[in-house]
C-alpha positions in Angstrom: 114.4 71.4 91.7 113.5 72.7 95.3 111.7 76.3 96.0 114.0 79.4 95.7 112.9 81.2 98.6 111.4 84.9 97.4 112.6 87.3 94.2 115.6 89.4 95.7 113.1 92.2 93.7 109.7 91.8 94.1 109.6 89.5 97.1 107.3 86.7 95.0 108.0 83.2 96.2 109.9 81.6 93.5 108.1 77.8 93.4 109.8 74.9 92.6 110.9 74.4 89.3 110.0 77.8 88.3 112.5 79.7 86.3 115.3 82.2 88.2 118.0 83.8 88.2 120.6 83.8 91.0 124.3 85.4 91.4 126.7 84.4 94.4 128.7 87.6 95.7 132.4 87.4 97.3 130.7 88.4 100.4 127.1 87.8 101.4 124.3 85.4 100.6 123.4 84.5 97.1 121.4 86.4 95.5 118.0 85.0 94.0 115.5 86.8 91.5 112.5 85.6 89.1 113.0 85.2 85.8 111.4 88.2 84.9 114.0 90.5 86.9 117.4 91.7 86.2 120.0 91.4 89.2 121.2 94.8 89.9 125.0 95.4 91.1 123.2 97.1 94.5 122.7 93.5 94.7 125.4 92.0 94.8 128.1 94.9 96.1 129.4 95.8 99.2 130.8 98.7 98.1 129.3 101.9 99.6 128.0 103.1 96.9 125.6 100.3 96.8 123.0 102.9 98.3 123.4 105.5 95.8 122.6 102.4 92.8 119.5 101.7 95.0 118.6 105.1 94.4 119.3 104.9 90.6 117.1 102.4 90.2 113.8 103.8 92.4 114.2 107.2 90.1 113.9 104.7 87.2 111.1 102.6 88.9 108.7 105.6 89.9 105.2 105.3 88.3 104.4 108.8 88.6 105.8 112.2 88.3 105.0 112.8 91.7 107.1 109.6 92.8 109.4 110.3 90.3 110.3 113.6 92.3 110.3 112.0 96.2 112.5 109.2 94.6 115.1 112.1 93.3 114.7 113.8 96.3 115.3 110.5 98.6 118.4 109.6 95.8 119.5 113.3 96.8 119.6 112.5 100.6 120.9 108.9 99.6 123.8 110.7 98.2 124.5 113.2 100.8 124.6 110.4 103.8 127.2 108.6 101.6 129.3 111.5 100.4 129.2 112.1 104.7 130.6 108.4 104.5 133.2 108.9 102.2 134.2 112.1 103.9 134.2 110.7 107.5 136.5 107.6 106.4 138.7 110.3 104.3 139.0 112.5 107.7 140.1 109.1 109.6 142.6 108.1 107.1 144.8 111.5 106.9 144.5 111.5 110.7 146.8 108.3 110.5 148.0 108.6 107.2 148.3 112.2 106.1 150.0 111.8 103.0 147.2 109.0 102.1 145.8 108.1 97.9 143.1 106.6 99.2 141.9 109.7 102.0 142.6 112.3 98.6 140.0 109.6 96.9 137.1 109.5 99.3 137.4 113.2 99.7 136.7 113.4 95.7 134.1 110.6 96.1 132.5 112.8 99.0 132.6 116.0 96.6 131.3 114.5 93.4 128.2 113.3 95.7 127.2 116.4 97.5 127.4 117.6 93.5 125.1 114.9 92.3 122.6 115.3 95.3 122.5 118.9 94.2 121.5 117.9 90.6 118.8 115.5 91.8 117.7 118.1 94.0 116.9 120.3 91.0 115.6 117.3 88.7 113.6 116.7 92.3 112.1 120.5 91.9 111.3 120.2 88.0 109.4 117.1 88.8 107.4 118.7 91.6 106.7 122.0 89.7 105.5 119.9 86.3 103.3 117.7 88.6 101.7 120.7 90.2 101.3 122.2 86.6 99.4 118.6 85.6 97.5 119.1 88.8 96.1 122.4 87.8 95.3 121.3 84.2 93.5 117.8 85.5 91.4 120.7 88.0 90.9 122.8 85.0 89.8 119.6 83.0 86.7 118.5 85.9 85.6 121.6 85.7 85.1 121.8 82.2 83.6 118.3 81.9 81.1 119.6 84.6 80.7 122.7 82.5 79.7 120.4 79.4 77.0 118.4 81.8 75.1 121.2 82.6 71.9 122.1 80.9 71.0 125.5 78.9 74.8 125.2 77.2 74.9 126.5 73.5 76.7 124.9 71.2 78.8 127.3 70.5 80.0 127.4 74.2 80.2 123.2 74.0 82.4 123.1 71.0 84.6 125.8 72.7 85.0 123.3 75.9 85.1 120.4 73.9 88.0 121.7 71.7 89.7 123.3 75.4 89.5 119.5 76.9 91.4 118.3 74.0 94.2 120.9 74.5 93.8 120.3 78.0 94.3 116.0 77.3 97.5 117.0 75.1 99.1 119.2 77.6 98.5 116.3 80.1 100.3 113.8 78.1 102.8 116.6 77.1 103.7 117.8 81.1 103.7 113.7 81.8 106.2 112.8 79.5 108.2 115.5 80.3 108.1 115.2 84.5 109.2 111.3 84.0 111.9 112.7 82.4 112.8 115.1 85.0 115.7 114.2 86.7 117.1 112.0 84.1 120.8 113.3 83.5 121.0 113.6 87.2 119.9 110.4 87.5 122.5 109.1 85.0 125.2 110.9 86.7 126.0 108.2 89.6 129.9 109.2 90.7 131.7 105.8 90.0 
């Protein structure tokens, strides 16, 4: 068995004799991925949308709530750029055709994309808004822990930061959980 060139994915070389995973579009090159990854359809598509599933799948890939926000927002302008796509190619088509299925399709395609961008706009915003709420909370939390280091504390005072850092740690897990789900129907929302 010869090398397989890089993962499609992750850009590892895949060595010889290593295990893979490969699909051959209609069109294009075949498509080659490690073992460990899943070949996507913005993979192996031509379609237009192919973008937009790009998108999908860096919303579902962000590591942070933070990322997880500039990945809805860049799925948001994704889907604006290929709802003008649709639109331009729906304009063309009536200009020849005016009666045309097809131009009445793209326009639809075009409107159900500027309506998705908007949703992953606001996902985009929640995100944003929980990660500057985790922000303030982790400032809150330094400045307690420097609190509990300094001398001439009572401890009445230290159990009162001690308990507020664990309330603090909670609401940090709590606010996490919920910004990587920010975004989520939106993100599930992909026009076909």
């Amino acid at each position: 068995q010869k090398a397989q060139g890089n993962c499609r994915k992750f850009g590892k070389p895949i060595n010889a004799g290593a295990p893979y995973k490969w699909a051959k579009p209609r069109y294009g090159a075949k498509v080659v991925v490690c073992a460990n990854c899943q070949i996507t359809p913005s993979m192996t598509s031509s379609s237009k949308m192919v973008a937009c599933w790009g998108a999908v799948e860096d919303i579902g890939e962000a590591g942070d709530t933070r990322s997880r926000a500039e990945a809805l927002r860049s799925a948001a302008e994704t889907a604006r750029e290929v709802g003008e796509e649709y639109q331009e190619s729906a304009d063309n088509q009536r200009e020849y055709f005016p009666d045309s299925e097809i131009a009445d399709q793209n326009e639809e395609r075009a409107q159900a994309l500027e309506a998705w961008a908007d949703e992953l706009e606001e996902g985009a915003d929640e995100a944003e808004s929980i990660a500057d709420e985790v922000d303030e909370l982790e400032s809150e939390k330094t400045s307690l822990e420097a609190e509990l280091e300094g001398e001439g504390i009572s401890e009445e005072k230290r159990t009162e930061i001690e308990e507020r850092l664990e309330e603090i740690e909670g609401e940090i897990e709590d606010k996490t959980e919920e910004g990587m789900n920010a975004g989520e129907d939106a993100a599930g929302n992909c026009p076909e």
